[in-house]
C-alpha positions as CSV (number, residue, x, y, z in Angstrom):
1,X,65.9,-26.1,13.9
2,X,65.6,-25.9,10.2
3,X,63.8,-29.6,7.9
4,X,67.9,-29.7,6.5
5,X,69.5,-29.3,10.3
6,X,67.0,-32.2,11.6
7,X,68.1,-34.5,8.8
8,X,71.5,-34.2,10.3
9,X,70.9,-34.9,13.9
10,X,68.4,-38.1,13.5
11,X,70.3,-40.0,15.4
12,X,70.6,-38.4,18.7
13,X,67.4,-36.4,18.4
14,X,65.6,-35.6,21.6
15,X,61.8,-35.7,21.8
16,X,61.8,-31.9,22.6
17,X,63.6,-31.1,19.6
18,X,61.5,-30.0,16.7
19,X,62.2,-29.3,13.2
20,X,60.4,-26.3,11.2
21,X,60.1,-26.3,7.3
22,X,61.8,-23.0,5.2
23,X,60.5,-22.2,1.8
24,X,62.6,-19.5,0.2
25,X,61.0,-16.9,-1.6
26,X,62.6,-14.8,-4.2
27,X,61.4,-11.8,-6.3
28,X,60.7,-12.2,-9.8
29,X,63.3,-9.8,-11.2
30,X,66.2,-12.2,-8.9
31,X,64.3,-14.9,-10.7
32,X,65.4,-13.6,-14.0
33,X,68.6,-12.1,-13.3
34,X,69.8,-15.5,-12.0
35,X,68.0,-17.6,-14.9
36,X,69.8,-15.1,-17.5
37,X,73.4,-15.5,-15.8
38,X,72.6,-19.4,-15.6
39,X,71.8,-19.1,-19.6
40,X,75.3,-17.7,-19.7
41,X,76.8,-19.8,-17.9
42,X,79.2,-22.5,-19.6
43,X,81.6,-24.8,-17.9
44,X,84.4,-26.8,-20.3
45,X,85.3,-30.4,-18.9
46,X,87.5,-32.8,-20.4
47,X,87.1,-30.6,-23.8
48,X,83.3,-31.2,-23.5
49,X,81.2,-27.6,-22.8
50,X,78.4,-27.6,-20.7
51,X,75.7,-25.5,-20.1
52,X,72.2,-23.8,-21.3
C-alpha cells in the first residue's frame, strides 16, 4: 500500500504489510498551467478576497 494508506491502518497493521513511498511527477508546462490558474484564482469570504 501507498506512505498515505499506511498512516491510516497503524493500528491494526500486520507485520507483512508494507508501505511504499509515491512521489508525483508533473510536466513543466502542467506546472505552469496550474500555477497560472492558481494566480487567477480568488475566493471572497466574509467580504474579505483571497488569493495570489
Amino acid at each position: 500500500m501507498t506512505e498515505k494508506d499506511a498512516v491510516k491502518c497503524m493500528k491494526f497493521a500486520q507485520p507483512n504489510w508494507y508501505a511504499l513511498p509515491v512521489d508525483a511527477v508533473i510536466s513543466d508546462s502542467l506546472e505552469r498551467n496550474l500555477t497560472d490558474k492558481i494566480k487567477k484564482l480568488k475566493i471572497k469570504n466574509n467580504g474579505i478576497e483571497h488569493g495570489f
